[in-house]
C-alpha positions as CSV (number, residue, x, y, z in Angstrom):
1,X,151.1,-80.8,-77.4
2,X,151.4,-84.1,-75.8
3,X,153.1,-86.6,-77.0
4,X,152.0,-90.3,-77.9
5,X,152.7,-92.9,-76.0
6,X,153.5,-96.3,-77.2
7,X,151.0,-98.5,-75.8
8,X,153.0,-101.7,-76.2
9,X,156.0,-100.3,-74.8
10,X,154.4,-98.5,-71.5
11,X,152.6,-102.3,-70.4
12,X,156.4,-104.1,-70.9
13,X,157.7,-101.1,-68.9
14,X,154.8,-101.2,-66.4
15,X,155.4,-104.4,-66.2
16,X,158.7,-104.7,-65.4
17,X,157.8,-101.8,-62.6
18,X,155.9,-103.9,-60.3
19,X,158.0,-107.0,-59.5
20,X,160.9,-104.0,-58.8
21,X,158.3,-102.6,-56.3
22,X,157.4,-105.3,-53.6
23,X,157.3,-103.4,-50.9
24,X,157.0,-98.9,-50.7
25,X,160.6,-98.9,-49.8
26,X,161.4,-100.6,-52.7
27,X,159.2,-98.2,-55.0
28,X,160.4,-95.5,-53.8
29,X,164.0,-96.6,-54.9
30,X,162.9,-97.7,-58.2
31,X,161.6,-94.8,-59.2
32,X,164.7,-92.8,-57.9
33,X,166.9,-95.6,-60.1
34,X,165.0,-94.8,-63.4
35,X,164.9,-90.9,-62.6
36,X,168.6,-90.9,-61.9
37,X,169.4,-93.0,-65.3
38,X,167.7,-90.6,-67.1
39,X,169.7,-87.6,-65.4
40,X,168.1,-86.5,-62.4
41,X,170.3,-85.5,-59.6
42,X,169.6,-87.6,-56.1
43,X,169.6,-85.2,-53.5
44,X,170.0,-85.7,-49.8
45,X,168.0,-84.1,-47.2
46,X,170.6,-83.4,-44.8
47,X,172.8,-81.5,-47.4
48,X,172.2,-77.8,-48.9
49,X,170.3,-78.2,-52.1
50,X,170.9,-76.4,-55.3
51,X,168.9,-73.3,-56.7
52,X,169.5,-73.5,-59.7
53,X,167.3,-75.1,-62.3
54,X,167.5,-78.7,-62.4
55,X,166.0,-82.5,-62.7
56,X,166.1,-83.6,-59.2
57,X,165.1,-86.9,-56.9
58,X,164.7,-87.2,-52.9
59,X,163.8,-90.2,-51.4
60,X,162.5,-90.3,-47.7
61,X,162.1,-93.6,-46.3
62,X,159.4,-95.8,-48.3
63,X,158.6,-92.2,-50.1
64,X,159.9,-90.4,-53.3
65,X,159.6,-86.5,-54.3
66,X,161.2,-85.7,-57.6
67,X,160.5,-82.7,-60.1
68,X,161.9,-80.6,-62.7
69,X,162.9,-77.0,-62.3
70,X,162.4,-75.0,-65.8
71,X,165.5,-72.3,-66.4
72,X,162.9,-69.4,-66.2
73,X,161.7,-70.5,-62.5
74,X,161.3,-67.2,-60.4
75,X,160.1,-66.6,-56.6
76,X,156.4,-67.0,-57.7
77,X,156.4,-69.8,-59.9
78,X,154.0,-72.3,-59.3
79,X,153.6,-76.0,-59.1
80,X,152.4,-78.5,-61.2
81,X,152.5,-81.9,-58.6
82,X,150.5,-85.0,-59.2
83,X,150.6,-87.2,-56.0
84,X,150.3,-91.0,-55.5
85,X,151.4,-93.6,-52.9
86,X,153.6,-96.6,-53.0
87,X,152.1,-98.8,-50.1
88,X,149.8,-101.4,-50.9
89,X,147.5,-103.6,-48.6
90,X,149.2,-106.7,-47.0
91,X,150.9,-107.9,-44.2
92,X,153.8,-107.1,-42.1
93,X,156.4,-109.3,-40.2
94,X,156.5,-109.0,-36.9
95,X,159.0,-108.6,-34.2
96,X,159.6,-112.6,-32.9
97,X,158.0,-114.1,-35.9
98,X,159.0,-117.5,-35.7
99,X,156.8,-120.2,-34.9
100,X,156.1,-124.2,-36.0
101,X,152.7,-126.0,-36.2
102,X,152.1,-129.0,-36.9
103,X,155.5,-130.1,-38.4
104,X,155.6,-126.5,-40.4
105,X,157.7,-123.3,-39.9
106,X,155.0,-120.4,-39.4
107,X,155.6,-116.7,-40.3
108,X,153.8,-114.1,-37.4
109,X,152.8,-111.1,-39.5
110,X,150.3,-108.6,-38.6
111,X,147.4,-107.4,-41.5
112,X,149.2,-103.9,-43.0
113,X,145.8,-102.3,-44.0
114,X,143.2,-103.2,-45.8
115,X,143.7,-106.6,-48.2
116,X,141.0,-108.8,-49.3
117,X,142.0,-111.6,-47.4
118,X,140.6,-114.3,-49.2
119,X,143.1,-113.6,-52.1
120,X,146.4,-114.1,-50.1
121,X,145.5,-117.7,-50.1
122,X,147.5,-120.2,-51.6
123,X,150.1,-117.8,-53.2
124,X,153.6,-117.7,-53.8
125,X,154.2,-114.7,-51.2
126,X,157.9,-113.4,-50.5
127,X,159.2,-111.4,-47.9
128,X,160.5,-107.6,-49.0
129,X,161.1,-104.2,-46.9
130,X,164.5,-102.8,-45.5
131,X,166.1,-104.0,-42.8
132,X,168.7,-101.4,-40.2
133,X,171.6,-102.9,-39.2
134,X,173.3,-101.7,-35.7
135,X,175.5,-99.6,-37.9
136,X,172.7,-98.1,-38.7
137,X,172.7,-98.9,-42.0
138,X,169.6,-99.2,-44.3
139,X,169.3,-102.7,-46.8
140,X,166.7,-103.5,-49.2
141,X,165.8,-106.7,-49.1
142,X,163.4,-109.6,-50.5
143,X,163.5,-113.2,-50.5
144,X,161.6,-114.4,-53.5
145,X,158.8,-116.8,-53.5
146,X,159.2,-118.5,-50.0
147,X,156.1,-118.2,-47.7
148,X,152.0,-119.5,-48.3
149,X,148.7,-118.7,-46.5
150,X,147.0,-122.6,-46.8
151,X,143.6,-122.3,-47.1
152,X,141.3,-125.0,-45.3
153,X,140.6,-128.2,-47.6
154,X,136.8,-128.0,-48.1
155,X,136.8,-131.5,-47.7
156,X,137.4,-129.9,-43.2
157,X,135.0,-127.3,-44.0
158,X,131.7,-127.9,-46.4
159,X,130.3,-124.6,-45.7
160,X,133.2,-122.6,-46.9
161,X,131.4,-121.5,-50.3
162,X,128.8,-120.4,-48.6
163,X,130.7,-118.2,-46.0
164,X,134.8,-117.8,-45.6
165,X,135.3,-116.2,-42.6
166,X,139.1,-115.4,-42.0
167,X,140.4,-114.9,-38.1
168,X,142.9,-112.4,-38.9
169,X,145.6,-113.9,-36.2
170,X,144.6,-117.5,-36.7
171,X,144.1,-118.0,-40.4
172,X,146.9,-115.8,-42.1
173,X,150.1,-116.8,-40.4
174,X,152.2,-118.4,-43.5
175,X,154.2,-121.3,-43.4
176,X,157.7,-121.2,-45.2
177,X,159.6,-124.2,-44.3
178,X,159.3,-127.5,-42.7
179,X,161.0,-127.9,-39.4
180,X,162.3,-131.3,-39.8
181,X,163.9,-130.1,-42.2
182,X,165.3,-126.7,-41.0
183,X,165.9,-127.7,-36.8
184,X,166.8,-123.3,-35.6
185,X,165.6,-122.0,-39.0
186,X,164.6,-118.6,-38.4
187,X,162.7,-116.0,-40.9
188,X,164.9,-112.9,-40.7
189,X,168.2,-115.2,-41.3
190,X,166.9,-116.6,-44.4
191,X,165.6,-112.9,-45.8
192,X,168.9,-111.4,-45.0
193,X,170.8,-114.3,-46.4
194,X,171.2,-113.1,-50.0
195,X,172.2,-109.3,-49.1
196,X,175.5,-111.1,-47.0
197,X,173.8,-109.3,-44.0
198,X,174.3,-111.6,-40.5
199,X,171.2,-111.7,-38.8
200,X,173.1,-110.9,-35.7
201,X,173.6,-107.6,-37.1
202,X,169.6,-106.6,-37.6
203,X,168.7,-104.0,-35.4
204,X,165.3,-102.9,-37.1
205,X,162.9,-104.3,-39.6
206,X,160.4,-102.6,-42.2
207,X,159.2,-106.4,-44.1
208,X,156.0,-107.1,-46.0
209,X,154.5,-109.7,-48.3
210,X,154.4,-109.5,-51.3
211,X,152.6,-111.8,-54.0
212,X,155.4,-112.9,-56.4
213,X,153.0,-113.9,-59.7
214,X,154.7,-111.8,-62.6
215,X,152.0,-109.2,-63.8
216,X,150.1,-110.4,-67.5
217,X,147.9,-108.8,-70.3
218,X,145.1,-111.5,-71.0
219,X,141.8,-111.5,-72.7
220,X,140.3,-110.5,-76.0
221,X,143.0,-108.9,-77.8
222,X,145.0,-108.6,-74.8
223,X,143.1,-105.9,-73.3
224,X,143.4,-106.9,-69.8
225,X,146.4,-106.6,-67.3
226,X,146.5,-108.2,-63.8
227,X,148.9,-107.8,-61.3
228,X,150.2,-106.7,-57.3
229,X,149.6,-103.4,-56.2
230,X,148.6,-101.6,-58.9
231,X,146.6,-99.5,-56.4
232,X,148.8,-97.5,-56.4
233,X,151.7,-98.4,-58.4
234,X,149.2,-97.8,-61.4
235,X,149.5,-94.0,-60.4
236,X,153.2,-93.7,-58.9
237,X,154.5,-95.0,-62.7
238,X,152.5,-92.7,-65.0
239,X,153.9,-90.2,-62.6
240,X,157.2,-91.4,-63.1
241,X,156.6,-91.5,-66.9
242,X,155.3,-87.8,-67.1
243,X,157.8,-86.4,-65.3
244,X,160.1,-88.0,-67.1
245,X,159.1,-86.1,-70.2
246,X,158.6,-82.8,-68.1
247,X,159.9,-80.5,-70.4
248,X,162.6,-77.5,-69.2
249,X,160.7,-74.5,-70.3
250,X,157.3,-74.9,-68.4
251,X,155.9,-71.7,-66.4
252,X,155.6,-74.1,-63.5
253,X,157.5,-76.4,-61.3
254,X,157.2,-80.5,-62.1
255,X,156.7,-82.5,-59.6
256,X,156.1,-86.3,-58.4
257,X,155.3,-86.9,-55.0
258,X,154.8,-90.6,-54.2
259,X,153.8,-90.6,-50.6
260,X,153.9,-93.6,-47.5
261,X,151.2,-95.1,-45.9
262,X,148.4,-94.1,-47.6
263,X,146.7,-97.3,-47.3
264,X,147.3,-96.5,-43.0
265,X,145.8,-93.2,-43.1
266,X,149.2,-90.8,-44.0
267,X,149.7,-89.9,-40.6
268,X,153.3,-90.3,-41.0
269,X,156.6,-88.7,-41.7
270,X,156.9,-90.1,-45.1
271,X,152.8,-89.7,-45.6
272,X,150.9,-87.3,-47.1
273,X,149.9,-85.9,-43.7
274,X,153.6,-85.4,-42.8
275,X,155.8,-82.9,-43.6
276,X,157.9,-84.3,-46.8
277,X,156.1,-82.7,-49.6
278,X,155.7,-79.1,-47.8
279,X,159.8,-79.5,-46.7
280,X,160.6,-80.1,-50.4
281,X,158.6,-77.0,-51.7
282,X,159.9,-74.8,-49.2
283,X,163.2,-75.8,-50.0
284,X,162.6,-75.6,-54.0
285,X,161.0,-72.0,-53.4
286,X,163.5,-71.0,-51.0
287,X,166.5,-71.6,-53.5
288,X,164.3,-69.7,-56.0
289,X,164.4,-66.6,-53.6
290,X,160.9,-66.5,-52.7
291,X,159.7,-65.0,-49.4
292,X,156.8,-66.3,-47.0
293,X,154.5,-63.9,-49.2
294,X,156.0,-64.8,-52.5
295,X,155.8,-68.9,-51.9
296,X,151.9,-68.3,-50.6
297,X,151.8,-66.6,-54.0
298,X,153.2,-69.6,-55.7
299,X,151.1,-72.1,-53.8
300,X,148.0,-70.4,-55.0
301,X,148.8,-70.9,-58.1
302,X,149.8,-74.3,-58.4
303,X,147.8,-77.7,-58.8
304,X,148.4,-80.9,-57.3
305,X,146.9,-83.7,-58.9
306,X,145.7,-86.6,-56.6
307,X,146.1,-89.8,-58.6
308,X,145.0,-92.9,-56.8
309,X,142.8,-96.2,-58.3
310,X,139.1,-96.4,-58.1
311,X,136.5,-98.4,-58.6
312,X,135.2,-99.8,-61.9
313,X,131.6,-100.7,-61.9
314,X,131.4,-104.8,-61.4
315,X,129.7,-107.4,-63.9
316,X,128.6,-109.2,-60.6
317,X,127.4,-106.7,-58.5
318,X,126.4,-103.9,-60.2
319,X,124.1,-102.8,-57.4
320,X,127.1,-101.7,-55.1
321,X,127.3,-99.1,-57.4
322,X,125.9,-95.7,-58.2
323,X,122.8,-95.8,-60.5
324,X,123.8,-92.7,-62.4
325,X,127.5,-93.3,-62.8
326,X,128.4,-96.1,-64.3
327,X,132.6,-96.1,-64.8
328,X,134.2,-99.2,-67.1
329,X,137.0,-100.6,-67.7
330,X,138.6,-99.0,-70.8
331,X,136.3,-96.2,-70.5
332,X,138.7,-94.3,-69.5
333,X,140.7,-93.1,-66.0
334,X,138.1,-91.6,-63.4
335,X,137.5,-88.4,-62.0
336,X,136.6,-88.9,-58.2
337,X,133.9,-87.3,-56.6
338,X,132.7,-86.8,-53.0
339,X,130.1,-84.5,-51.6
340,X,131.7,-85.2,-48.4
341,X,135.4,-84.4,-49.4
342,X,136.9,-87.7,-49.5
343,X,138.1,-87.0,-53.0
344,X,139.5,-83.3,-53.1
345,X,137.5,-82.2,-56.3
346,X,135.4,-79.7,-56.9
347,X,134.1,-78.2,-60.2
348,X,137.1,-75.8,-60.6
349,X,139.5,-78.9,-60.3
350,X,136.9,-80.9,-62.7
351,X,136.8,-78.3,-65.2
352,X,141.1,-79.1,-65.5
353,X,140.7,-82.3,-66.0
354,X,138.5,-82.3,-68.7
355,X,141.1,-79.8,-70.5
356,X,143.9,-82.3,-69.3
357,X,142.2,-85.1,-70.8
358,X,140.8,-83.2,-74.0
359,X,144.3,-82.2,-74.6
360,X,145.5,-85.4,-74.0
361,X,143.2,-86.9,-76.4
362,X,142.0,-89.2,-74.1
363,X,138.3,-90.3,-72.6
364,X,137.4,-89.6,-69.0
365,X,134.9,-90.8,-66.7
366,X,133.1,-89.7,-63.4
367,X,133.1,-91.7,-60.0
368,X,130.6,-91.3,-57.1
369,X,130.2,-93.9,-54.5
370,X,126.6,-95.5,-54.1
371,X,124.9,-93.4,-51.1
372,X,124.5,-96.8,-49.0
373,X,128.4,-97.4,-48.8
374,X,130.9,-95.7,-47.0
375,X,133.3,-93.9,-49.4
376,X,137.0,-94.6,-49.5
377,X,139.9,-91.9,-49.5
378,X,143.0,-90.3,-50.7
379,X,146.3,-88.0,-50.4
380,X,144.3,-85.4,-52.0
381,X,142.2,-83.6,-49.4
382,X,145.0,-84.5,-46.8
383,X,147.5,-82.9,-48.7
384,X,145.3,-79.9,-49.6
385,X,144.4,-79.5,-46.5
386,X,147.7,-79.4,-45.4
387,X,149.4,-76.7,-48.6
388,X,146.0,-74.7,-49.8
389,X,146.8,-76.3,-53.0
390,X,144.0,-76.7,-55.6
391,X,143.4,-80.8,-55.9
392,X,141.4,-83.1,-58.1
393,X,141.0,-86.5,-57.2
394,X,141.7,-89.2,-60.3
395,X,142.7,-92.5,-60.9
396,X,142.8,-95.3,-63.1
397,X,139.5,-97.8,-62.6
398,X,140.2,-101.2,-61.3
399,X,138.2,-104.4,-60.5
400,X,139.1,-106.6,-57.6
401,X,140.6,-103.2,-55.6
402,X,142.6,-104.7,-52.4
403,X,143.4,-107.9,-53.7
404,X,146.9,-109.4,-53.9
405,X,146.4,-109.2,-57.7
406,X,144.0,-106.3,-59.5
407,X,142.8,-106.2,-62.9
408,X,142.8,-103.4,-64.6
409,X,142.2,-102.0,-69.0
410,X,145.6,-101.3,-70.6
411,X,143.8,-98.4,-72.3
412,X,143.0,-96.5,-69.0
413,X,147.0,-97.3,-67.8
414,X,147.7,-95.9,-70.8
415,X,145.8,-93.1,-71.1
416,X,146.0,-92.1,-66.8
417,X,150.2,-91.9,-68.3
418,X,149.0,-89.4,-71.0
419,X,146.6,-87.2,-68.8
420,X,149.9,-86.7,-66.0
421,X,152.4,-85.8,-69.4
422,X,149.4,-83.1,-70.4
423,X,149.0,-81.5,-66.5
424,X,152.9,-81.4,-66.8
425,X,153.0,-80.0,-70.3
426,X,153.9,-76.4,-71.4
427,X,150.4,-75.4,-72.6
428,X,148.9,-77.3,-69.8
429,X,145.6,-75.5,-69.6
């Protein structure tokens, strides 16, 4: 059986998630922090790993792989894995970024994906990431609200409503600072400045913006609940909530994998196209004595569970939509479907989650894109691709996808956080 979640209670912990997670490097080690209060060992990859069972936590860069290893495990156990990633769109500082204009201290960043540009304007951005000192040593850092994208005054441009077009170099470099007031100010001094690091001392530098506005429930009842990066931090945190009611006496390995650079394409070593999630099952199957044959065994047994947001059908435009599939918000989280294998599923994988969510006690709603628009992707068929692992593609439906702040129904957080705790459950189906 699964058990209830308290609604109430997973928003105020949701939303207490987000602000932790400004950047993926910062995800990543939030969600090691909360495993690791609750008991899970951190491992490190250079270091011989236990084989016995176990709660356990790796962290790879801006990526986190964490799962729980029941006392019964044997060679051909399989895997129960739901994956999700902890990049969002945004921007990303860039080597030199110090400029002025016009009296004003300017930020040089370069576009990190794909944001809705328009909604970076006139925020309260900061600047978060890790930083690598000369002794090579990593620090997460973040600066709080500091930097603004200034729109144009429509007073300088009267056609603006009409068209915005944003020049991606000229129209998105923040100011931060004034340079009367800050004569040899520079960007990385002042984001450093609070972690007691000398800027001298910066060797390296993984920084992004970030939107500082705390996340809020709104609307009729409070049924709304807007915030940063919830694609996919919406995903990474039921994750983190299932697995941390994984129970220890499931027929199958628990896992979390929250993968890097999704919103790039994967093609990294902490991505979904890299290595981390196959080096961590090896590993976990190798301490449980399995052979080449024996782990194939497992694999083709095992599930992975591709969780990423999706697209809720819009009030507006309702003709960017599929006529036949028409997914709400509070409907329920979505099932993704492609005919062209940009989602992973396929009726088998369907057929699970329906279980998942019956079991759950949860509704459930199917996504197909509208034939006349290129169709997004996910981890899932990079990562099946990859393992041979069965996938289904899910997610929880969002409006306003890609902006610096998404809106999303507290039932469908909720209840994407109760279909995970099912597919880790000890009946899971």
């Amino acid at each position: 059986m699964v058990p209830d979640l308290d609604r109430d209670a997973h928003l105020s912990a949701f939303a207490d998630f987000i602000p932790d997670s400004p950047s993926s490097y910062h995800a990543a080690a939030a969600v090691a922090a909360r495993l690791e209060a609750a008991g899970f060992d951190r491992l490190d990859e250079r270091d011989e790993w236990p084989s016995g069972p176990g709660r356990r936590v790796v962290v790879r860069d801006g990526a986190v792989i964490a799962w729980v290893q029941p006392d019964a495990a044997t060679p051909t156990t399989p895997f129960r894995i739901l994956g999700a990633h902890t990049d969002s769109p945004s921007f990303k500082v860039k080597p030199n970024p110090d400029s002025t204009g016009a009296g004003l201290l300017r930020a040089g960043v370069e576009v990190y994906g794909g944001p809705l540009l328009n909604s970076w304007l006139d925020r309260e951005l900061e600047v978060a990431g890790r930083v690598v000192t000369r002794d090579g040593g990593e620090h997460l850092v973040r600066t709080g609200p500091m930097l603004r994208i200034p729109q144009l005054a429509i007073h300088l441009d009267r056609g603006v409503n009409d068209a915005l077009k944003l020049d991606k170099q000229l129209h998105t470099q923040p100011i931060w600072g004034a340079a009367s007031d800050a004569a040899g100010a520079e960007l990385l001094a002042e984001t450093v400045r609070d972690a007691g690091i000398e800027p001298a001392d910066i060797a390296g530098h993984d920084l992004l913006l970030a939107d500082t506005q705390a996340p809020a429930r709104f609307g009729q009842g409070g049924a709304f609940f807007a915030a940063g990066r919830m694609d996919n931090l919406s995903s990474v945190f039921a994750g983190l909530v299932a697995l941390l009611g994984a129970p220890d006496d499931a027929p199958h390995v628990s896992v979390l994998a929250a993968f890097d650079h999704e919103e790039l394409g994967s093609a990294s070593r902490s991505g979904a196209s890299g290595p981390f999630l196959e080096d961590v099952l090896a590993r976990v199957a190798a301490g449980l004595g399995a052979d080449p044959t024996e782990r194939r065994r497992a694999f083709a047994d095992s599930w992975l569970l591709s969780s990423d947001a999706g697209h809720a059908v819009h009030p507006n435009y309702p003709e960017r939509h599929d006529p036949g599939n028409r997914p709400v918000l509070g409907g329920g989280p979505l099932l993704k479907l492609n005919a062209n294998q940009r989602y992973a599923s396929d009726a088998v994988g369907s057929a699970l989650w329906a279980r998942l969510c019956e079991q759950a006690g949860v509704a459930t709603q199917p996504f197909v894109s509208n034939n006349a628009i290129p169709c997004g992707s996910t981890i899932g068929p990079l990562s099946s691709t990859r393992l041979g692992i069965r996938t289904v593609d899910v997610g929880a439906p969002l409006l306003s996808m890609h902006s610096a702040r998404e809106l999303a129904h507290v039932d469908d957080l909720v209840s994407l956080a109760a279909a995970v705790t099912a597919f880790f459950a000890p009946d899971a189906d």
